[in-house]
N, C-alpha and C positions, 0 to 999 in steps of 0.2 A: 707283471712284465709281459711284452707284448715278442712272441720270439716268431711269429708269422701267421700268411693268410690261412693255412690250413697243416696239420699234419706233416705233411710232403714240404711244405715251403720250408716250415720249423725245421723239419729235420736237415734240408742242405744248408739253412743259415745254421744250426749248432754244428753242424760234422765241420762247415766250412771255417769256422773259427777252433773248434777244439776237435779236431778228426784226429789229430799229432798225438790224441791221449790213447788213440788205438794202437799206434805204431810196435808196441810192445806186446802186443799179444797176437797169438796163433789163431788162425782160422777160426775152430770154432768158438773161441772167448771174444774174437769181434764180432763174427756173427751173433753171438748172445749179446753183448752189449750194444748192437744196432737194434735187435727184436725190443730189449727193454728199452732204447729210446723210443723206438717207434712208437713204443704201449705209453709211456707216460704221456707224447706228446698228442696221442689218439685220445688219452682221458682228458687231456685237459683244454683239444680241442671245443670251440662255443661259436656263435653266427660270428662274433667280435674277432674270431682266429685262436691261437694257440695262445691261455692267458695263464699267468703263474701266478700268484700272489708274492708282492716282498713290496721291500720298506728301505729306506736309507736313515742314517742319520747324517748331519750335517752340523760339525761341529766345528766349531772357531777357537783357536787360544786367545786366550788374553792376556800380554804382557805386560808388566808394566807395575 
């Protein structure tokens, strides 16, 4: 999964959709939890941008 062109990008497209999961924590627990976004999304920065590995499935009922 492709979450941006670099680092920096990743991280305001993740805060900007899940930032509301900080709202509960004190100072320095959001500061911790922005440093380790920061690192995960630095490790898994590549020339391609910020790439995660995942998979869907796609499943259909069948009635009948």
């Amino acid at each position: 999964m492709w979450f941006g062109a670099d680092a920096a990008d990743a991280e305001r497209f993740t805060l900007g959709l899940l930032g509301w999961m900080l709202d509960g924590l004190d100072d320095e627990g959001r500061r911790r939890a922005t440093d380790d976004l920061r690192a995960t999304l630095t490790a898994h920065e590549s020339d391609d941008g910020v790439l995660y590995a995942s998979a869907v499935w796609i499943v259909r009922a069948i009635r009948g």
